[in-house]
VOLO-40726 format. One record per residue (C-alpha): x, y, z. Coordinates in steps of 0.02 Angstrom, whole numbers, padded with zeros to 5 digits. Layout:
BEGIN
X, Y, Z
X, Y, Z
...
This chain:
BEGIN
X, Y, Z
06886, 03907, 00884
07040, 03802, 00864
07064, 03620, 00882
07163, 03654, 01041
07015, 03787, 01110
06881, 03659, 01069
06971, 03490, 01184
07009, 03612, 01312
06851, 03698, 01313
06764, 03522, 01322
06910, 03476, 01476
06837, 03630, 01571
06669, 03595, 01562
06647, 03729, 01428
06531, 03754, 01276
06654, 03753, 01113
06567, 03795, 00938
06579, 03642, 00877
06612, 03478, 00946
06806, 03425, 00990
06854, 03244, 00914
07028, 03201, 00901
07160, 03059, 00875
07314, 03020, 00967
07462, 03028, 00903
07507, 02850, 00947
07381, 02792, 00845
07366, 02886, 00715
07446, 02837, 00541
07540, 02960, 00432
07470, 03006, 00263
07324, 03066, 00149
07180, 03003, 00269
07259, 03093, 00418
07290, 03252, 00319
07107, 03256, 00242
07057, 03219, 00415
07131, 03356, 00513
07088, 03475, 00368
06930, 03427, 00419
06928, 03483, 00621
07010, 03318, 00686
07135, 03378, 00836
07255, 03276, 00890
07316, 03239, 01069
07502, 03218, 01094
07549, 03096, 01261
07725, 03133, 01316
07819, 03107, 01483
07854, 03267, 01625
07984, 03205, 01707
08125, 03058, 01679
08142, 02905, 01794
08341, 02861, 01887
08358, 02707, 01975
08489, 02716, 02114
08582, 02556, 02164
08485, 02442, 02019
08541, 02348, 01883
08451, 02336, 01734
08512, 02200, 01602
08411, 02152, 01435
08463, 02007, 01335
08360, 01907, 01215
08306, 01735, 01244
08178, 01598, 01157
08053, 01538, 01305
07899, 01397, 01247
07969, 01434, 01070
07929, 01597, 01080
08068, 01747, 01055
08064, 01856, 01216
08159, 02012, 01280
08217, 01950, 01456
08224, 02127, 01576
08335, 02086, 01742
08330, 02182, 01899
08478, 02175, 02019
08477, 02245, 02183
08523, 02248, 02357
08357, 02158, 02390
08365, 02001, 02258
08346, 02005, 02108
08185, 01996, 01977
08147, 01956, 01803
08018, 02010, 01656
08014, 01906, 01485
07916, 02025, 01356
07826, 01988, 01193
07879, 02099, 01025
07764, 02108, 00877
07860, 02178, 00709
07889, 02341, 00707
07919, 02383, 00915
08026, 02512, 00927
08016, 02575, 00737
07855, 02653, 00754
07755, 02775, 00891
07756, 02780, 01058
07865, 02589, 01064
07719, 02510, 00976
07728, 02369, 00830
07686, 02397, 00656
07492, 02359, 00703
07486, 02492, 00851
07532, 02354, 00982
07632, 02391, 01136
07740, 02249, 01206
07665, 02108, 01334
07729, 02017, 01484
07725, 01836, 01475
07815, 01827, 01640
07803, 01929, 01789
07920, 02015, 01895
07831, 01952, 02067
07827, 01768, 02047
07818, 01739, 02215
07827, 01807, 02386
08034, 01816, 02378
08002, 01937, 02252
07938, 02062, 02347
08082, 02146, 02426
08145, 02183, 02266
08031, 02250, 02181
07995, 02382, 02343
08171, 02403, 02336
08159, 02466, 02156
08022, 02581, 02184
08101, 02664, 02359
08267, 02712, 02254
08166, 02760, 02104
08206, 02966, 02095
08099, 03058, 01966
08160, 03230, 01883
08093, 03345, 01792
08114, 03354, 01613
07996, 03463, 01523
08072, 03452, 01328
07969, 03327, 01285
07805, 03420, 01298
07884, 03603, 01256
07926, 03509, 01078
07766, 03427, 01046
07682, 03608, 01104
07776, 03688, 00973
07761, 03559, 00823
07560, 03552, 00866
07519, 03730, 00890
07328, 03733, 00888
07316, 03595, 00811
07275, 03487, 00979
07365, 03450, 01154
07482, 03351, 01207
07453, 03291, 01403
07577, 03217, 01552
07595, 03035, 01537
07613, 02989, 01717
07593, 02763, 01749
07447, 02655, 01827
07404, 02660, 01997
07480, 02566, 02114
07375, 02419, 02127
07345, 02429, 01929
07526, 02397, 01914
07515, 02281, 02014
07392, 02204, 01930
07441, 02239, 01756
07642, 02228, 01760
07694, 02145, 01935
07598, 02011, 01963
07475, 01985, 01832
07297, 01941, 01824
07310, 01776, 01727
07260, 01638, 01808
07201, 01757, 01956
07356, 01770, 01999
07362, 01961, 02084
07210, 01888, 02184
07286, 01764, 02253
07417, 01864, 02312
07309, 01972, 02373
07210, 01820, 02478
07384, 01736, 02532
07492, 01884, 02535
07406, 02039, 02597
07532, 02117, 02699
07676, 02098, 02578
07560, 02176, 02457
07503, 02332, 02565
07686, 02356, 02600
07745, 02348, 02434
07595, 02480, 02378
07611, 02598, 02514
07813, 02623, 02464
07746, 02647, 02292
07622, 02775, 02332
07750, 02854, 02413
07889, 02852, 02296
07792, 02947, 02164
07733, 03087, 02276
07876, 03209, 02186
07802, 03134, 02041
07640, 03195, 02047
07734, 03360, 02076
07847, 03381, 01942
07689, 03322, 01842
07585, 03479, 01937
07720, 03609, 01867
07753, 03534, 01697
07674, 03668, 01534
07539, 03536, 01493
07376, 03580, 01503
07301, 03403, 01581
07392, 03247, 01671
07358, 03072, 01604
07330, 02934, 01724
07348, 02760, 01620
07259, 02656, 01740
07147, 02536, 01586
07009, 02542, 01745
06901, 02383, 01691
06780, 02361, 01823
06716, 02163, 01779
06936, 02150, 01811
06964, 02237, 01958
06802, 02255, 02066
06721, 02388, 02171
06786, 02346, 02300
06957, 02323, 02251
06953, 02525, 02136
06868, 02598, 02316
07010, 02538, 02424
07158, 02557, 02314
07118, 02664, 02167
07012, 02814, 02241
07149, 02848, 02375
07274, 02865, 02243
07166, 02967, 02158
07143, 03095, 02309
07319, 03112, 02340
07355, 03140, 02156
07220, 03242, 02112
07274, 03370, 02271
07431, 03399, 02203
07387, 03429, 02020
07240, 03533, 02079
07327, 03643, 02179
07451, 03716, 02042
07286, 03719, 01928
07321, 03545, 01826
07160, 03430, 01782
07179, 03242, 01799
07108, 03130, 01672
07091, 02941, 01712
07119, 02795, 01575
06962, 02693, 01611
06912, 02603, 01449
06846, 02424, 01526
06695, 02389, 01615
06618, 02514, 01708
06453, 02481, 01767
06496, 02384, 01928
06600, 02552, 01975
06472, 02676, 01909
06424, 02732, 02091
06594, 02754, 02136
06669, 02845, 01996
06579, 03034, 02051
06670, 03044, 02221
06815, 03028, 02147
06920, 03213, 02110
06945, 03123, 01930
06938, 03272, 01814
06898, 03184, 01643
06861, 03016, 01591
06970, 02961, 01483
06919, 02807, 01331
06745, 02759, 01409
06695, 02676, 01281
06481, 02640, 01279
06390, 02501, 01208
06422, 02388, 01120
06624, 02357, 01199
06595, 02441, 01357
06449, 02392, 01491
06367, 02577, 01507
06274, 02659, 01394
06339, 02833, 01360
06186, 02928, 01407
06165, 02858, 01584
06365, 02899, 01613
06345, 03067, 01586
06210, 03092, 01694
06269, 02992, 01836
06440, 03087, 01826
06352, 03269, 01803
06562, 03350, 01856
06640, 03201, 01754
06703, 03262, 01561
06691, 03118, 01456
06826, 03066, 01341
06746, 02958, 01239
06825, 02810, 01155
06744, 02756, 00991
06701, 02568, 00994
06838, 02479, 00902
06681, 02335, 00859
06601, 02455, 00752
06758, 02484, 00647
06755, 02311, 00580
06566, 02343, 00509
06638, 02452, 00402
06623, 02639, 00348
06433, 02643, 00353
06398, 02553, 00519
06527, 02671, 00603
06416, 02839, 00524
06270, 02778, 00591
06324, 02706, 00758
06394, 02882, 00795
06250, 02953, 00752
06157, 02854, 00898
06284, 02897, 01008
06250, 03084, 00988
06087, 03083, 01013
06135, 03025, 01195
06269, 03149, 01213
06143, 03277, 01179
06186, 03420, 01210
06363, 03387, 01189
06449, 03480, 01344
06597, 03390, 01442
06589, 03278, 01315
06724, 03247, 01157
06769, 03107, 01053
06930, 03007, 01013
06958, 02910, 00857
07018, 02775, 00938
07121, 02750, 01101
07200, 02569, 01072
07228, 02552, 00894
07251, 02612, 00718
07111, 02636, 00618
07079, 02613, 00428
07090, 02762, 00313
06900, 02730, 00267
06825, 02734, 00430
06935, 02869, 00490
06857, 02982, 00363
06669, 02915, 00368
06713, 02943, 00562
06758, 03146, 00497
06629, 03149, 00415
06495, 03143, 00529
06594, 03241, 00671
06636, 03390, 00567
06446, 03438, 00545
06416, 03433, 00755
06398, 03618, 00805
06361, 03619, 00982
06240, 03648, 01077
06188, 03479, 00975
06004, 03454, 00951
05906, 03326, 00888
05864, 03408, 00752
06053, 03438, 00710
06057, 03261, 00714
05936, 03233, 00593
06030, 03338, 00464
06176, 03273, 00462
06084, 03119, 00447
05994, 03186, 00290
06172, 03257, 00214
06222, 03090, 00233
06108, 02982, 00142
């Protein structure tokens, strides 16, 4: 099978003949590692936007600016409704490298918020009610034809609603997006509602567009957000999403790389298709064998643990190693290289070289080979 067969057969619930691991593009670095890498069986999976974004009756002025001796990218909304500003952080590199990342695979951060306050409300619903989304497939027909079989490349739709909130908006330091939520609450189920809304034809032009799986960036961290927060506001979203890309044949895939055990109940009545950069002991709360049979119609995406990386190249063979003989025997399950940042050239390829050997169905005794090749 192909690199592209064996992520898609693991997105459907399928057996592949070996076991799918990939990189994404984002993170991945350019050069002999990679090559070897891929040479090897590592896929990669290309995340690239369906549609393009046009704000009616907004104005949207950058202009750099030094705040707490810091150097900051100020981003100013002007509408109808008021008007709203975002300072953002830089590292070296933004905008040079992938995906609007820094030399060291970081994206931009807010150190200010849009919502500061409850004036800024109307303006930020006023952004997302004239927000008109079209379609604009070139982006994935070009990264379908430079990969081939090689991997996949997948919708990038945003967060949730209440993640962007959370996330962008308001922002959870300090507690600040619960607070608003506790002094606030009807400003803040207005201003959700009109975003749910507004990306309805979204969702659809998402549905329609040529790749194979849509990509739901939520970062779900469950010790962040709460159960009950993610069952009122994030499984809704999830229902109306998931009906749309279902129904033209699409599978969802959520970003959920925090926390999880507090939401572990909740996650399998969800529609979620795959989930996305769960990453098991030691970063994440759950250990990988319990989440796969708790969510027995959940794929698993599984994000490597960035901790082990920093053992070095030895540490990471054998921790995967562990971590298959929980993911025996290896269906709806594949692994990513990494889903936040770069990683070295060394552990990339001790990494490869464990994950090359996995022929599914894996057994424990395959396990213990590979182990023995190894040594």
């Amino acid at each position: 099978m192909t690199r592209r067969e064996r992520i898609l057969a693991s997105a459907g619930k399928k057996q592949a003949d070996r076991l799918p691991f990939f990189h994404w593009w984002r993170h991945m670095q350019t050069g002999w590692a990679e090559r070897e890498c891929r040479n090897r069986g590592m896929g990669i999976a290309w995340l690239r936007p369906p549609y393009v974004a046009k704000l009616h009756g907004v104005e949207v002025t950058e202009a750099r600016a030094v705040v707490d001796g810091r150097s900051i990218v100020r981003r100013t909304y002007t509408t109808p409704a008021g008007t709203v500003f975002e300072d953002e952080f830089r590292e070296p590199g933004t905008g040079q490298w992938k995906a609007n990342r820094s030399w060291l695979s970081a994206t931009p951060w807010l150190t200010t918020h849009l919502i500061k306050g409850p004036e800024d409300y109307p303006a930020v619903k006023y952004i997302a009610e004239n927000t008109e989304y079209l379609p604009d497939y070139f982006p994935l027909e070009q990264a379908a034809d430079w990969l081939g079989e090689d991997g996949i490349m997948v919708d990038a739709l945003p967060h949730s609603p209440l993640q962007m909130f959370l996330i962008y908006w308001v922002g959870s330091e300090a507690g600040n997006c619960f607070l608003h939520l506790a002094d606030y609450p009807e400003l803040v189920e207005d201003l959700l509602r009109a975003v749910s809304k507004s990306r309805e034809p979204m969702y659809e032009i998402a549905a329609k567009s040529p790749a194979p799986v849509s990509f739901c960036g939520d970062n779900i961290d469950g010790g962040l957000l709460g159960a009950r927060l993610f069952e009122r506001y994030c499984m809704p979203e999830y229902e109306k999403q998931a009906a749309i890309l279902h129904r033209h044949g699409k599978l969802m895939l959520v970003h959920m790389d925090g926390r999880l055990d507090n939401i572990k109940h909740l996650i399998p009545r969800t529609p979620i298709d795959i989930i996305e950069a769960f990453h098991p002991l030691p970063m994440g709360d759950l250990a990988l064998d319990e989440a796969l049979a708790l969510w027995k119609d959940k794929v698993i995406w599984m994000g490597f643990p960035g901790s082990v990386f920093h053992m070095g190249p030895r540490a990471t063979m054998e921790h995967m190693l562990r971590l298959l003989k929980e993911a025996v025997p290896g269906t709806r399950f594949a692994v990513e290289m990494s889903t936040e940042n770069q990683v070295s050239n060394e552990n990339l390829c001790a990494l490869t070289s464990v994950l090359e050997k996995v022929e599914l169905p894996i057994t424990l005794e395959t396990i213990e080979r590979i182990e023995r090749s190894l040594a």
